[in-house]
SERO-4910 file (N, C-alpha, C, O; in steps of 0.05 Angstrom, whole numbers):
BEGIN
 pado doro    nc1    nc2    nc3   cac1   cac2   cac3    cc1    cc2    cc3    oc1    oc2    oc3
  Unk    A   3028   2563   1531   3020   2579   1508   3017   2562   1483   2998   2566   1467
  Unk    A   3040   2537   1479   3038   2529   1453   3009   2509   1459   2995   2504   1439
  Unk    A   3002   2499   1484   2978   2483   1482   2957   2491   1477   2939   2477   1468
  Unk    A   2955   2524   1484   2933   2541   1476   2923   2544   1442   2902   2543   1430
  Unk    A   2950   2547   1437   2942   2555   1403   2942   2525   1395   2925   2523   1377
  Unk    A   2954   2497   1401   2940   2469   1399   2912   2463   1404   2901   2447   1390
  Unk    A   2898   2479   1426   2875   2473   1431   2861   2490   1402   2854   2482   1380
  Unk    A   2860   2508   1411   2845   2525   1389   2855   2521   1358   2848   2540   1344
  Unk    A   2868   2503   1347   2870   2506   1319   2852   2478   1314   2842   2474   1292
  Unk    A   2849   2456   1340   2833   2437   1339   2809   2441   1346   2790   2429   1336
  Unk    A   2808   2453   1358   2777   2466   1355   2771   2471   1329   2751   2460   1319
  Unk    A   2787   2487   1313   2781   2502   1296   2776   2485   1272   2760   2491   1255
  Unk    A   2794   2461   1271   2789   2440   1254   2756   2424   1251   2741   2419   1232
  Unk    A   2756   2418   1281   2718   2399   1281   2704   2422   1273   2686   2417   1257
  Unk    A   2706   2448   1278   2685   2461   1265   2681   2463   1229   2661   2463   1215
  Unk    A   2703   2465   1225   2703   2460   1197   2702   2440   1192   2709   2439   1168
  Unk    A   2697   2421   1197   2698   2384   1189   2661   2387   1191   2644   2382   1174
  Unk    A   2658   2394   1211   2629   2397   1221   2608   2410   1194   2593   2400   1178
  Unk    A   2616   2435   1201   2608   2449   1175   2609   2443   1148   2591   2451   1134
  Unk    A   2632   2423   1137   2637   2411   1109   2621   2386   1110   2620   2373   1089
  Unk    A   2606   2376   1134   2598   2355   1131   2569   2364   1129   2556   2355   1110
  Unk    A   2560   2376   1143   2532   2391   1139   2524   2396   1114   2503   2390   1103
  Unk    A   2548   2412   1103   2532   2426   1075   2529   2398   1063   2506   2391   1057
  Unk    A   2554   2375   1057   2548   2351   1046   2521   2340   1048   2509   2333   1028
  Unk    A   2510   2339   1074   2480   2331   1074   2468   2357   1070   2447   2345   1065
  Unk    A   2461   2384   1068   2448   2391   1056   2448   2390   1025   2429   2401   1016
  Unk    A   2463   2381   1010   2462   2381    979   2459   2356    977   2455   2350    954
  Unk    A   2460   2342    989   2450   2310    988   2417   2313    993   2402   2305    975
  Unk    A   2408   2321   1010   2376   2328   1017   2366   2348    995   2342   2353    995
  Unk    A   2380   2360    979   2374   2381    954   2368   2367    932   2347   2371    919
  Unk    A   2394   2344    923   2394   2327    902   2377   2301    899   2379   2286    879
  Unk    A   2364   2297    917   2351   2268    920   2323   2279    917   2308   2260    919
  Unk    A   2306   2303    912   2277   2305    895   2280   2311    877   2262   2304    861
  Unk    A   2302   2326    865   2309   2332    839   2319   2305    824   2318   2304    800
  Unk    A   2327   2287    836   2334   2261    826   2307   2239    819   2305   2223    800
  Unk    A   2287   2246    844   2262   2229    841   2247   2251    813   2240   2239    793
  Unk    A   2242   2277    814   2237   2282    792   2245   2275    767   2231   2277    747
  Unk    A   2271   2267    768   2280   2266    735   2269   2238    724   2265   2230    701
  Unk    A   2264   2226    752   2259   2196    746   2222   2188    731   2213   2170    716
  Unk    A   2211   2208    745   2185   2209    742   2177   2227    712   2156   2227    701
  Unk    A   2204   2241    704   2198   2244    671   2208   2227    654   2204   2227    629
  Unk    A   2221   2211    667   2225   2182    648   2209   2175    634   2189   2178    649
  Unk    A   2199   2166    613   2180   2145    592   2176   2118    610   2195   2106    618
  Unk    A   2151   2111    613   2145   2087    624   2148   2071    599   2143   2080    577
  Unk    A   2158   2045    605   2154   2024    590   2154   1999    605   2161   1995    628
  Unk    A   2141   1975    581   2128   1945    599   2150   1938    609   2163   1935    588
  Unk    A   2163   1934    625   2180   1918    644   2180   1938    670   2174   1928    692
  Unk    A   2185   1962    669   2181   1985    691   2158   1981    710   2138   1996    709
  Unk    A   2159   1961    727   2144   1961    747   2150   1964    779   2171   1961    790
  Unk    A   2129   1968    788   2133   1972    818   2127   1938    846   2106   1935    858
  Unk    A   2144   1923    849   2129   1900    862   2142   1876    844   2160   1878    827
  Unk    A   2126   1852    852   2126   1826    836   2120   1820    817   2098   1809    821
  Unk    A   2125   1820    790   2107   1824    775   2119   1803    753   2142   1797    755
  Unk    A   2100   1792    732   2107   1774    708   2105   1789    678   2084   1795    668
  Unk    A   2125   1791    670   2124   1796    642   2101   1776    612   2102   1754    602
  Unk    A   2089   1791    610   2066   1773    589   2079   1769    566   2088   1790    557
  Unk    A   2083   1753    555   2089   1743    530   2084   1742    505   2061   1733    504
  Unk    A   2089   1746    490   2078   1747    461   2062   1723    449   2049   1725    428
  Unk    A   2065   1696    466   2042   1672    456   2020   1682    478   2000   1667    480
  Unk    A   2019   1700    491   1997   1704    509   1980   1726    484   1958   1715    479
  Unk    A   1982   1740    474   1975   1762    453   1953   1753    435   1958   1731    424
  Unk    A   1932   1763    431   1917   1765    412   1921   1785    388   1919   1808    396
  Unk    A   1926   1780    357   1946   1794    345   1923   1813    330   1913   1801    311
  Unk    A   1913   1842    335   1900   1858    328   1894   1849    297   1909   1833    286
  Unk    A   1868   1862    282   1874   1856    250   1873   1890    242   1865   1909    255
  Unk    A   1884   1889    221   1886   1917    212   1856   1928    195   1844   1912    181
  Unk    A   1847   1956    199   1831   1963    188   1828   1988    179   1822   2005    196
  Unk    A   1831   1998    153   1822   2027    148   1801   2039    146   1785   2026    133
  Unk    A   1793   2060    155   1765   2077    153   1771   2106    142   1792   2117    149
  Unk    A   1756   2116    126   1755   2142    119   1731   2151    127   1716   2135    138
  Unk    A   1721   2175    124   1705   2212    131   1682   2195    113   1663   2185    125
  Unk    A   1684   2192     88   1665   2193     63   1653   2171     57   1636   2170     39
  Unk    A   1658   2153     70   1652   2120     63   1649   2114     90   1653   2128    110
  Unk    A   1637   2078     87   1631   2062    118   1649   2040    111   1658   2036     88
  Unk    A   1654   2027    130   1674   2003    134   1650   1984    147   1635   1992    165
  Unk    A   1648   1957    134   1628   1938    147   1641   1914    150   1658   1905    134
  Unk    A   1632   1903    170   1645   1882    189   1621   1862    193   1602   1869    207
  Unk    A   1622   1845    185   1604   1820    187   1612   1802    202   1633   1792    195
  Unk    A   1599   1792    226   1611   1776    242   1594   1750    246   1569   1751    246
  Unk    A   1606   1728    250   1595   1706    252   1561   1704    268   1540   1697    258
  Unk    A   1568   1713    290   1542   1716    305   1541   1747    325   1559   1762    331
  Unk    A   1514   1747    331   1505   1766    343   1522   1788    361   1533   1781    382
  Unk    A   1523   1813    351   1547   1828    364   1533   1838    397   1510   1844    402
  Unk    A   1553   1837    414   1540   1842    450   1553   1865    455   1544   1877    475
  Unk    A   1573   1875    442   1592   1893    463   1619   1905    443   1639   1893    435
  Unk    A   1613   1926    440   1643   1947    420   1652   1969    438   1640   1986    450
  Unk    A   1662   1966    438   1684   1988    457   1705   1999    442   1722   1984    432
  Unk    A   1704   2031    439   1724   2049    413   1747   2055    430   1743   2055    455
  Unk    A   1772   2061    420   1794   2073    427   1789   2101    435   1790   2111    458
  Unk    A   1785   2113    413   1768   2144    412   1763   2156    403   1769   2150    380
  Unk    A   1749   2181    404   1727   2192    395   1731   2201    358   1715   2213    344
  Unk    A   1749   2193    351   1757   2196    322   1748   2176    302   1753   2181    278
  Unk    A   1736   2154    309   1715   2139    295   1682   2139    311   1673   2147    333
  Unk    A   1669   2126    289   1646   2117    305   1632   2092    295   1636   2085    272
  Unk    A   1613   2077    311   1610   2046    313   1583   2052    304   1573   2074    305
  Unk    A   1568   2027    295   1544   2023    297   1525   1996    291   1522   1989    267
  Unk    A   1519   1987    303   1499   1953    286   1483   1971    273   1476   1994    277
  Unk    A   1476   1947    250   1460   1951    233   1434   1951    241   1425   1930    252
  Unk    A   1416   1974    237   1393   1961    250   1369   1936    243   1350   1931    258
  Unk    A   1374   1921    217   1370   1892    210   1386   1875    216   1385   1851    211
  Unk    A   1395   1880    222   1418   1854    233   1432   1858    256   1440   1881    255
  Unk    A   1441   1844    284   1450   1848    301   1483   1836    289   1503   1848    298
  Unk    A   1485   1822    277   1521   1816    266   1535   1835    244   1552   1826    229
  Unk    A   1527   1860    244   1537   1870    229   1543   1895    238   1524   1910    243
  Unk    A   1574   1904    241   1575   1928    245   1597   1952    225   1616   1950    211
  Unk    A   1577   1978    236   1589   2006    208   1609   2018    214   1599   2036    228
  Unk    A   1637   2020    214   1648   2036    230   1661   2065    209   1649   2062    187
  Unk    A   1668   2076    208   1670   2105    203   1685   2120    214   1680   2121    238
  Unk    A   1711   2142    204   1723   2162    210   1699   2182    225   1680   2183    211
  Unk    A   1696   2199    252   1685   2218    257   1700   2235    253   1686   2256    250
  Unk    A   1729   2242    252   1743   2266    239   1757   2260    223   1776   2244    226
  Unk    A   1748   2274    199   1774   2277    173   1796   2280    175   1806   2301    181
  Unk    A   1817   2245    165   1848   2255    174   1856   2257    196   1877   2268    203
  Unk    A   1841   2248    208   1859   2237    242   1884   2220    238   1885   2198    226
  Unk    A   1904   2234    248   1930   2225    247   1951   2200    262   1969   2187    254
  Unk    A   1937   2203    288   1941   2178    308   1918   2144    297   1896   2142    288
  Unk    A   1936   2127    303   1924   2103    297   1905   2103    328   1916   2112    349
  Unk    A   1881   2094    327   1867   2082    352   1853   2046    345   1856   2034    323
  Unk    A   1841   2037    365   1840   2009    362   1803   2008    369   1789   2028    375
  Unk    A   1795   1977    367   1771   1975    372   1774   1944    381   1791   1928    374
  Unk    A   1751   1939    399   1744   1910    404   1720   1904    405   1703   1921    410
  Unk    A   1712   1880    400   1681   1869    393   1675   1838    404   1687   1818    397
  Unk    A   1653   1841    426   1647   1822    438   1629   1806    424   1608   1819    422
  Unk    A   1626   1784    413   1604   1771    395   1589   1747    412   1601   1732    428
  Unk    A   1561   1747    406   1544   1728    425   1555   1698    429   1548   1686    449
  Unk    A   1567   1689    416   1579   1663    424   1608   1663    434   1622   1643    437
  Unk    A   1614   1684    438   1636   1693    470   1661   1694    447   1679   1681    458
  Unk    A   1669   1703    423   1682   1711    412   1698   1737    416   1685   1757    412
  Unk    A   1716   1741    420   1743   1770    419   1758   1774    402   1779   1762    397
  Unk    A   1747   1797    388   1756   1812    363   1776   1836    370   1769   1854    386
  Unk    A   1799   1837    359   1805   1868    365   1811   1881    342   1815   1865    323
  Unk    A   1814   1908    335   1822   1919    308   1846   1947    313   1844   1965    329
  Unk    A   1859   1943    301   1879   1961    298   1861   1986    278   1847   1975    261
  Unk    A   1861   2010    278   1846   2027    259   1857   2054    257   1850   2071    273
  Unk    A   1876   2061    232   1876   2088    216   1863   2086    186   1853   2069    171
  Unk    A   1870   2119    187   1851   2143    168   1868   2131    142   1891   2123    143
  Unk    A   1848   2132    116   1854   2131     96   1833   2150     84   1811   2156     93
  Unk    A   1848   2160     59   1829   2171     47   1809   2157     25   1788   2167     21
  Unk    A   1817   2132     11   1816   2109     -2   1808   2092     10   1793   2083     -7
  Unk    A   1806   2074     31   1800   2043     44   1812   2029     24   1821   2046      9
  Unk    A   1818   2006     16   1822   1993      2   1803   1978      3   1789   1976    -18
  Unk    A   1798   1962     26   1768   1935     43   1751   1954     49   1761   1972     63
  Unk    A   1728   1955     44   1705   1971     54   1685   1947     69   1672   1950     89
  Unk    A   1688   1922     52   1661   1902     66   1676   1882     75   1684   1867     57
  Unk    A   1683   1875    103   1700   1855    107   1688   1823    132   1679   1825    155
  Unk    A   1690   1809    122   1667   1778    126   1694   1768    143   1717   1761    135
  Unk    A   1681   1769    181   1701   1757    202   1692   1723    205   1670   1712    209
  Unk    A   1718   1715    202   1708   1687    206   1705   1677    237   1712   1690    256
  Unk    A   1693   1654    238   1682   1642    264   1715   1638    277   1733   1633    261
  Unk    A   1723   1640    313   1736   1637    320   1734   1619    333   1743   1621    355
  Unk    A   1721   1592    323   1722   1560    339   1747   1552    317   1739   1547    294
  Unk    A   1779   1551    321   1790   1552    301   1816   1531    311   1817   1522    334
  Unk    A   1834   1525    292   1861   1517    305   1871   1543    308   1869   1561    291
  Unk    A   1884   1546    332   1910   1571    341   1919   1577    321   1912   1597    309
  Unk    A   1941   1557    312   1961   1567    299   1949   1572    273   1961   1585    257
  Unk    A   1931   1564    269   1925   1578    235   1911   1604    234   1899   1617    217
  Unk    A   1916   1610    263   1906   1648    247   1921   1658    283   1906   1667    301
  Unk    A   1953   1654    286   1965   1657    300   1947   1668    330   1938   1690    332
  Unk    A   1945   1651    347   1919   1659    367   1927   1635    389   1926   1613    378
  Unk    A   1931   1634    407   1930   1625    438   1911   1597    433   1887   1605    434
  Unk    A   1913   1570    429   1898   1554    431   1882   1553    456   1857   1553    455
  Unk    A   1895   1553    481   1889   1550    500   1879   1585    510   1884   1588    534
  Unk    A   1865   1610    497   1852   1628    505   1833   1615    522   1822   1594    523
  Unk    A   1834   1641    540   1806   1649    557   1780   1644    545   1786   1640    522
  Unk    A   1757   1642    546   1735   1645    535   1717   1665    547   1713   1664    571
  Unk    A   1702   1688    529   1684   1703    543   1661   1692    552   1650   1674    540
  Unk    A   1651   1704    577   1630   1688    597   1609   1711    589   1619   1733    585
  Unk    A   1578   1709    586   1563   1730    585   1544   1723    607   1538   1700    608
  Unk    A   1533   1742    625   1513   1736    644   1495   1729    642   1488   1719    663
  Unk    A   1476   1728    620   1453   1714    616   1450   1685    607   1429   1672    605
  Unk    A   1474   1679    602   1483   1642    599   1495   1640    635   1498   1616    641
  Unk    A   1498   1650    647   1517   1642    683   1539   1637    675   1554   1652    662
  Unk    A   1543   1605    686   1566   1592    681   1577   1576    665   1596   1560    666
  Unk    A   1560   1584    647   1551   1565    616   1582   1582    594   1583   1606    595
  Unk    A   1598   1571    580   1608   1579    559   1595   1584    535   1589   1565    520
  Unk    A   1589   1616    527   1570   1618    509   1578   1597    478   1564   1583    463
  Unk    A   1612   1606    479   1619   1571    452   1613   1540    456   1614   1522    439
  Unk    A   1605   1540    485   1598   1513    490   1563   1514    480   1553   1498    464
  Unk    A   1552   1531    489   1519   1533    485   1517   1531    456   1504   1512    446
  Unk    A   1533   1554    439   1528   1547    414   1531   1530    396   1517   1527    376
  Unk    A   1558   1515    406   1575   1482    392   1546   1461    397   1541   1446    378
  Unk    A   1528   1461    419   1518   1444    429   1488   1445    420   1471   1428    424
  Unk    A   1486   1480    403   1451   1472    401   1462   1473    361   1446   1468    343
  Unk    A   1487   1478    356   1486   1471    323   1495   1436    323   1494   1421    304
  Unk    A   1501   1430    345   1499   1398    346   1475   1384    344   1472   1363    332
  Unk    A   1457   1397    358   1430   1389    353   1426   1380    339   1424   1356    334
  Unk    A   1423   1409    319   1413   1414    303   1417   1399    277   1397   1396    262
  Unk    A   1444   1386    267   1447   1383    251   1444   1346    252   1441   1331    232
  Unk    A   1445   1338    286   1446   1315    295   1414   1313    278   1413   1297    260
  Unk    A   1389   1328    286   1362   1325    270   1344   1304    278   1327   1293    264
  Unk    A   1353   1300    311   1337   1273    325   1320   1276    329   1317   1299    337
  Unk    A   1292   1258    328   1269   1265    349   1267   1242    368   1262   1219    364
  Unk    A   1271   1257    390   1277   1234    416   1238   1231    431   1228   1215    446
  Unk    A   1226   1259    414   1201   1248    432   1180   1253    400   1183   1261    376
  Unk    A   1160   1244    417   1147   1234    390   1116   1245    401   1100   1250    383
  Unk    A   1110   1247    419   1084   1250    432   1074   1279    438   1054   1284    451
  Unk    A   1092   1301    427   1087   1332    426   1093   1342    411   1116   1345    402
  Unk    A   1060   1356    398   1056   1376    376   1038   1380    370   1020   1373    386
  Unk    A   1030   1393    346   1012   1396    346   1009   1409    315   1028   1423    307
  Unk    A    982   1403    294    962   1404    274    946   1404    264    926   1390    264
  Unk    A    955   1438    244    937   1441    231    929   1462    209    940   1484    209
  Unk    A    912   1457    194    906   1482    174    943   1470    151    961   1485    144
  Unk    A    941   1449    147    967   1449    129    993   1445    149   1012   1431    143
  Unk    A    992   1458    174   1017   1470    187   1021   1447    210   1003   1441    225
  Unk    A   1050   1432    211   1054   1414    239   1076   1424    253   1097   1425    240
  Unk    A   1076   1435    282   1098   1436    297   1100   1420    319   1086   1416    339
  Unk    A   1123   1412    312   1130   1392    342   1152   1397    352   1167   1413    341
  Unk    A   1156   1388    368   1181   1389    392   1199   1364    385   1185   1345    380
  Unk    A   1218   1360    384   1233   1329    373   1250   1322    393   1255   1298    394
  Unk    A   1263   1341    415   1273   1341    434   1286   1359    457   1296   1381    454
  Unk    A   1283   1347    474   1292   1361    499   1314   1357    516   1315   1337    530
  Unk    A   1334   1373    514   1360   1367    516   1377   1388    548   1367   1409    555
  Unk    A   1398   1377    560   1402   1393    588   1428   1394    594   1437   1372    599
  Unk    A   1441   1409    595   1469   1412    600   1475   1436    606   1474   1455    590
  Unk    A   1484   1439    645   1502   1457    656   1476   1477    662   1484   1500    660
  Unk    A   1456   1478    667   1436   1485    682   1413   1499    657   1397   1516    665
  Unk    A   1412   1491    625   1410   1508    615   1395   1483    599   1405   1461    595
  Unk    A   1360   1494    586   1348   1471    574   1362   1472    538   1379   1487    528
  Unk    A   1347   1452    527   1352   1462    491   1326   1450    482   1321   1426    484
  Unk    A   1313   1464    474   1284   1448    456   1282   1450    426   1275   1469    412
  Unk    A   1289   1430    422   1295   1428    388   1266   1424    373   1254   1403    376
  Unk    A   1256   1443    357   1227   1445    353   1231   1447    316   1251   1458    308
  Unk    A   1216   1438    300   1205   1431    271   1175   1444    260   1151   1440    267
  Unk    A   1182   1454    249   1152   1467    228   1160   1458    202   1176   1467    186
  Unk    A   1142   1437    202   1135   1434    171   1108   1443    153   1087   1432    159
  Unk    A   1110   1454    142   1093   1455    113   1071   1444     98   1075   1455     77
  Unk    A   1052   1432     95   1048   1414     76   1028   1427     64   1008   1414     62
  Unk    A   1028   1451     56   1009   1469     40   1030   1485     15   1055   1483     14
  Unk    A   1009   1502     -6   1029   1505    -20   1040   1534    -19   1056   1547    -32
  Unk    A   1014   1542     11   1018   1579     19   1046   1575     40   1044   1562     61
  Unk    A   1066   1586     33   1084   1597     53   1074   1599     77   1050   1602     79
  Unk    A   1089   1598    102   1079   1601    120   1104   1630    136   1127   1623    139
  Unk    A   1099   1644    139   1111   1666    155   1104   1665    183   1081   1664    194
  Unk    A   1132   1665    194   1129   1673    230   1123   1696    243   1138   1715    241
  Unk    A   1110   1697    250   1103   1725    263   1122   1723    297   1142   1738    296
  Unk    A   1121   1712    316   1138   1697    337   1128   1683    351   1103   1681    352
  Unk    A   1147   1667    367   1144   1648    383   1145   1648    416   1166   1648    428
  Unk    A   1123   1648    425   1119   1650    456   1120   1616    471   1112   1594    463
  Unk    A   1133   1628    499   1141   1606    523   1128   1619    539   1135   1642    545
  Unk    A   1104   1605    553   1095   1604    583   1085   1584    594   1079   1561    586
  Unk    A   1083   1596    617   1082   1573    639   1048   1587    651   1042   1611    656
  Unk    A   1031   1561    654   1002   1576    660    981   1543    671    983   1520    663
  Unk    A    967   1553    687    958   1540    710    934   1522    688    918   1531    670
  Unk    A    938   1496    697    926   1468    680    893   1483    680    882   1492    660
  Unk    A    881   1482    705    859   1488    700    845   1514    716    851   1514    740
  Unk    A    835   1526    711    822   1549    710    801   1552    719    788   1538    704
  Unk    A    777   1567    742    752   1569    750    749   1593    740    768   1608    735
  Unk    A    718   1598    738    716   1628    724    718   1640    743    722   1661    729
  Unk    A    717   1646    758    733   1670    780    756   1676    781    764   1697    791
  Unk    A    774   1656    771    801   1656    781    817   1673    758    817   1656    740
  Unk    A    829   1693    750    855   1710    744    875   1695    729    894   1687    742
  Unk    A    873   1691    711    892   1678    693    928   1682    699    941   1696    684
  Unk    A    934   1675    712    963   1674    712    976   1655    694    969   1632    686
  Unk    A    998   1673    688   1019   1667    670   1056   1678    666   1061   1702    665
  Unk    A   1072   1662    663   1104   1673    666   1103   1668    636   1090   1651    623
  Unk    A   1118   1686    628   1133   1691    601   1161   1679    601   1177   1695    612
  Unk    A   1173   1658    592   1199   1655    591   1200   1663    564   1183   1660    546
  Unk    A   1227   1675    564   1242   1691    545   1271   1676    540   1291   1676    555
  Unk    A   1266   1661    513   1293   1642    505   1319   1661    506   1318   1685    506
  Unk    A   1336   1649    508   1370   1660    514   1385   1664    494   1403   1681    492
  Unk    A   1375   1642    471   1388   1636    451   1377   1617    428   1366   1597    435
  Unk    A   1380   1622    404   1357   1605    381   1376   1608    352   1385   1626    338
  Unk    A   1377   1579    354   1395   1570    331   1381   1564    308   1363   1547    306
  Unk    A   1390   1581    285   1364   1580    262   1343   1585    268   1323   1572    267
  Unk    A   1349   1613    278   1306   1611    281   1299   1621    264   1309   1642    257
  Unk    A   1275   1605    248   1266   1606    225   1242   1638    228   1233   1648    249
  Unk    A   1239   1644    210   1231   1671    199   1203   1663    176   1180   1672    180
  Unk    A   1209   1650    158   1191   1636    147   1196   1601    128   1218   1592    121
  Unk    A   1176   1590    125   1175   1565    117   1161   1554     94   1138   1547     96
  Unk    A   1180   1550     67   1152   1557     44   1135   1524     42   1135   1503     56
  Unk    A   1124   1530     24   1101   1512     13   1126   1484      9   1150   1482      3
  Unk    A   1100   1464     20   1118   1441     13   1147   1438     32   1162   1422     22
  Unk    A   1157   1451     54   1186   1447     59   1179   1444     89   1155   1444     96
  Unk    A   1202   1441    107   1205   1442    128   1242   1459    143   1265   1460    134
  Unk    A   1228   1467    165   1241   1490    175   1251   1478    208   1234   1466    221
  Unk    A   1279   1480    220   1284   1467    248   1290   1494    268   1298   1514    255
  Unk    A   1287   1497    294   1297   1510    307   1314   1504    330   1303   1484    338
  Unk    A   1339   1509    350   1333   1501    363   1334   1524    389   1349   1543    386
  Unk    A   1319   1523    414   1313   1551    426   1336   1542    461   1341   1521    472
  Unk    A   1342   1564    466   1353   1548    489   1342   1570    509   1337   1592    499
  Unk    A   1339   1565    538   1324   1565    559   1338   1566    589   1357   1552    589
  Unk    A   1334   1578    611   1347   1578    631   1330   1545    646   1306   1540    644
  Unk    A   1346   1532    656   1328   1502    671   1303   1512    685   1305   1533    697
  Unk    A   1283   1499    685   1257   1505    700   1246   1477    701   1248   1462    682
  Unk    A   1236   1471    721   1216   1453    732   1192   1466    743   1193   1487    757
  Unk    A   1164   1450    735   1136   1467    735   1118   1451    761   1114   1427    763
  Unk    A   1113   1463    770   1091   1433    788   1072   1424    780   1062   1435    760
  Unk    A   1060   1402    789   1044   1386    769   1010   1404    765    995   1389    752
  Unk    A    999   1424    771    985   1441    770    993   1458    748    973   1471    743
  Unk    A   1011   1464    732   1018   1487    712   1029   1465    693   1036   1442    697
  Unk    A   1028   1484    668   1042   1469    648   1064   1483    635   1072   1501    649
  Unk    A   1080   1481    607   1098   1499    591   1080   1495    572   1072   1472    567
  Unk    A   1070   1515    560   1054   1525    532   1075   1535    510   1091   1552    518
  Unk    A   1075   1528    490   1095   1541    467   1076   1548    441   1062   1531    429
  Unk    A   1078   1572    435   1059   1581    415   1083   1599    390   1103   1612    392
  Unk    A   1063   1587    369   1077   1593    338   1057   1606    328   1036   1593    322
  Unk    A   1059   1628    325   1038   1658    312   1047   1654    285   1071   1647    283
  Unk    A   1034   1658    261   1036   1669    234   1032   1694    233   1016   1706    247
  Unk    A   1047   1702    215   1042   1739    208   1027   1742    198   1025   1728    178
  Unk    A   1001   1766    203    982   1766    183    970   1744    178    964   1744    155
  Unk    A    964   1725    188    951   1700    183    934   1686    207    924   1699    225
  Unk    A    932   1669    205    912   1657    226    926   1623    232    915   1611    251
  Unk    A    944   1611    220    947   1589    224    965   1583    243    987   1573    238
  Unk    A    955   1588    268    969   1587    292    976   1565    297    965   1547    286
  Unk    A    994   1561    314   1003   1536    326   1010   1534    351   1015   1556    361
  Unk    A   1011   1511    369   1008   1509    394   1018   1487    406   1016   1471    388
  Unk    A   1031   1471    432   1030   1450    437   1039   1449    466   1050   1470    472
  Unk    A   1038   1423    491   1040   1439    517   1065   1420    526   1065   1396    523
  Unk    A   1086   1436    540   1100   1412    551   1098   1408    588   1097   1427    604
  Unk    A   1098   1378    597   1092   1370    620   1114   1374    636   1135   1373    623
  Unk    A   1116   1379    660   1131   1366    675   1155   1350    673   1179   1356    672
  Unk    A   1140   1319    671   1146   1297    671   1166   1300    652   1189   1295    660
  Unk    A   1161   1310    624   1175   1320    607   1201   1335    608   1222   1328    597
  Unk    A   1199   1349    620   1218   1374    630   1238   1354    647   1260   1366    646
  Unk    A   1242   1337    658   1250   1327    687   1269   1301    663   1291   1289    665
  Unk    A   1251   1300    643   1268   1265    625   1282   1277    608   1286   1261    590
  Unk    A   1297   1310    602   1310   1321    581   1330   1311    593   1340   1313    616
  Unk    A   1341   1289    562   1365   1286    550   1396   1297    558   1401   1319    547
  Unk    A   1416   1288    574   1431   1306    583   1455   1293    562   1461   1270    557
  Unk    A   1466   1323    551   1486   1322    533   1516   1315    544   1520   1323    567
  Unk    A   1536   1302    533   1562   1302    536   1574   1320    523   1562   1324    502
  Unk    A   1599   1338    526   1607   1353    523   1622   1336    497   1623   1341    473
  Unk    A   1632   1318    511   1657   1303    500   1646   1288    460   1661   1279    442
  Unk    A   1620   1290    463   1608   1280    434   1593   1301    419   1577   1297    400
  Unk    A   1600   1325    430   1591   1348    417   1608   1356    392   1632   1358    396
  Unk    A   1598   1359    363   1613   1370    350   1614   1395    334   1634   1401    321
***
């Protein structure tokens, strides 16, 4: 008898051990999505990651500049060279180039008293990165503000010596600050390495002074001088490539090259002076059947200009060092 009621009070025990252990995992399987939820209303912040990951640093940072815009007024931004690319925070301002000038841009409150700060960034043709920090004023204080060139020391306008540089596709693999360091080197260098192409007349001489090659990409440093006392105005300047000689039956073919890039390109050239350009070019070699034609139109005028480059020419451009560029 007494083993009976031994058996059965141990029985009676695993079931309750059983049972108390159950519910334990059911409120354990209860509390563990209610736990992943609380976690997922957490505030993300930069270190909260999922994986391997490296914390970025504050000498890695490009340090925003501050800018106010109001409803009633424009905010203008003058930038060293030709603007490629603005991208807004949001829709509470709005952007615009000027339509005379590609370096100049309008920016503007689109709602009165927007309360959140938003930001902006600006891609500039010689591979420059701008960014702007931007709230509402009702006042601006800066309305017209003049960005300086970013070929700079780091530390004097707190900035990453060693940054990235922006790449644009129509230069390849070319650094658009290398293209431009290299055709205001030219330019200011003021060589004429060739002497045997150009061309005169009516007052007006243009020549070619040199032909220059670095990283797959030509530079033709070209001169209009003056020697009249009428101004001379550009109307523009055409590159083609067109077959030496011609039968009258035959269909005039011709390629249009379209320069990449033109340092000082002159607009007009008065009486008595002289004017430099320099144009840069994707590399081309012509076969000895075609030539490069370069034509200088006047506006409204007639005193055209013209002159042809060879081959032979094309093949003896000057190859630049990086290292004596300044």
């Amino acid at each position: 008898m007494k083993t009976i009621k031994y058996l059965t009070v141990l029985i009676f025990s695993l079931l309750l051990h059983v049972s108390y252990g159950h519910s334990q995992e059911i409120i354990t399987e209860v509390n563990v999505p209610q736990e992943e939820e609380d976690k997922k209303e957490q505030p993300s912040v930069g270190d909260l990651y999922q994986g391997l990951t490296r914390k970025i640093m504050f000498d890695r940072m490009i340090p925003p500049y501050g800018i106010e815009v109001t409803f009633d007024k424009t905010t203008t931004l003058i930038f060293p060279s030709s603007i490629k690319d603005v991208d807004l925070g949001s829709s509470n301002i709005v952007a615009a180039r000027a339509q005379s000038s590609d370096n100049v841009l309008r920016v503007k409150a689109a709602l009165r008293g927007f309360e959140k700060e938003t930001n902006m960034s600006v891609i500039t043709e010689e591979g420059s990165f701008y960014t702007f920090n931007i709230r509402y004023s009702d006042e601006p204080v800066k309305l017209n503000i003049e960005m300086k060139d970013f070929m700079h020391n780091g530390e004097a306008v707190n900035r990453p010596n060693n940054s990235m540089e922006i790449y644009l596709k129509d230069l390849g693999s070319e650094s658009p600050k290398v293209v431009h360091l290299i055709m205001r080197s030219i330019y200011h260098g003021d060589k004429r390495i060739i002497k045997h192409i150009g061309s005169k007349r009516f007052g007006i001489q243009y020549l070619l002074k040199g032909i220059y090659t670095h990283n797959n990409l030509l530079y033709l440093h070209t001169q209009i001088k003056n020697e009249s006392n009428v101004s001379f105005d550009i109307d523009f300047v055409r590159f083609k490539i067109v077959d030496k000689k011609l039968t009258k039956r035959t269909a005039i073919q011709e390629t249009i090259i379209v320069p990449l890039r033109a340092f000082n390109y002159v607009t007009e050239v008065h009486g008595n002076s002289t004017g430099q350009t320099v144009f840069t070019i994707e590399k081309i070699t012509i076969p000895d059947d075609k030539k490069l034609i370069v034509e200088l139109y006047e506006k409204q005028g007639g005193r055209n200009q013209s002159f042809t480059i060879e081959n032979a020419d094309l093949i003896r451009a000057e190859r630049i060092n990086e290292l004596k560029v300044k």
